[in-house]
C-alpha positions in Angstrom: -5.4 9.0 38.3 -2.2 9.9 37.0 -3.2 10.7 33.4 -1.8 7.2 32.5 -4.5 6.9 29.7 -3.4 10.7 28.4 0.5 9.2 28.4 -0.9 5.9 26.5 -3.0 8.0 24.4 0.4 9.9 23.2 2.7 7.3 23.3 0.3 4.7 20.7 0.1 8.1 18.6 3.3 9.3 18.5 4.6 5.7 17.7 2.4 5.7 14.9 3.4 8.7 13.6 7.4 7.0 13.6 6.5 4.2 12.0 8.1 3.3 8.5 5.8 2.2 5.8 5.0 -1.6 6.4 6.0 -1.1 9.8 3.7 -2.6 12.4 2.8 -1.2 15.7 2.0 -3.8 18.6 0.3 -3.3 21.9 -0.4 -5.1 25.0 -3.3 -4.2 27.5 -3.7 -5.7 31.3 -6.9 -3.1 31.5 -10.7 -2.5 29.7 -10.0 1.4 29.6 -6.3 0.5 28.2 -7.7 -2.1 25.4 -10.8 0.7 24.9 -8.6 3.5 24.4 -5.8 1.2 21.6 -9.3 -0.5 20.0 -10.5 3.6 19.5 -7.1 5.2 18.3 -5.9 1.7 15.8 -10.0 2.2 14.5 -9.4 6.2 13.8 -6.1 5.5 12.1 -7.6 2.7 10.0 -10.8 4.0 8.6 -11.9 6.8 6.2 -15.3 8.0 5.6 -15.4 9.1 1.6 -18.7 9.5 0.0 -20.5 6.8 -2.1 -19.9 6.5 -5.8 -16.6 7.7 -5.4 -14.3 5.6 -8.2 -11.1 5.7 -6.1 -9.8 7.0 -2.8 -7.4 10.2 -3.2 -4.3 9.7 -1.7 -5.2 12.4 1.0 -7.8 10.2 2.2 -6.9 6.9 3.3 -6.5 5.8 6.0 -2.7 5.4 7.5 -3.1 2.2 9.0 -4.4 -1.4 8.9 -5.5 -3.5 11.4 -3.4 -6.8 11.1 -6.2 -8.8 13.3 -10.1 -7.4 14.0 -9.8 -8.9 17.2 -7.5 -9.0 20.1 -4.9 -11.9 20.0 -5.3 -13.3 23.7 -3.3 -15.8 25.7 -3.4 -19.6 24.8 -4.3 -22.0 28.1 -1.1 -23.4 28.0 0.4 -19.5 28.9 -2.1 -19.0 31.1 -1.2 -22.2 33.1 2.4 -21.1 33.3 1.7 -17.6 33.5 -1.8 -16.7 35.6 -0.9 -13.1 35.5 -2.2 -13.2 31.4 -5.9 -13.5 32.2 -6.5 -9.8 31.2 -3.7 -9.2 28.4 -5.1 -8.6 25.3 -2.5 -7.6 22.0 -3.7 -5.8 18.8 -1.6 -5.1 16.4 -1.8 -2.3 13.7 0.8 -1.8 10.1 1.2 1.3 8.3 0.0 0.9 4.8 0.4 4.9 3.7 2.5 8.3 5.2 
């Protein structure tokens, strides 16, 4: 409505971006297009597509980033008890590996 997703979009890249090597970026979504949208940018910033047979990867191409978990950390029972607000939170977590 508000461009919220275009801010979040910014913001997730722009942190990245500020990052220092080994430093680890974490986010926490209440909403599917929110979780979509970190899932689509942490994916880009963690893959490379080189072609087969290559020996190594050339500095140029890999991939800034590393997913710390494949899948969203979610809340435990014992949050959601004390906390029923935490249904929908999802965190992923992403670490710079290369500039």
């Amino acid at each position: 409505m508000n461009d919220e997703l275009g801010a979040a979009d910014e913001s997730i890249q722009q942190a990245m971006d500020l990052l220092a090597l080994d430093g680890r970026i974490s986010v926490i979504t209440f909403h599917s297009l929110e979780d979509r949208l970190t899932k689509q940018l942490f994916k880009e910033a963690s893959t490379i597509e080189v072609p087969k047979g290559l020996p190594f990867i050339p500095d140029d191409l890999k991939p800034k980033m590393e997913l710390v978990s494949r899948k969203p950390i979610l809340p435990k029972e014992k949050e959601l008890e004390v906390n029923n607000r935490a249904h929908s939170a999802k965190l992923r977590v992403a670490r710079k590996i290369h500039k």
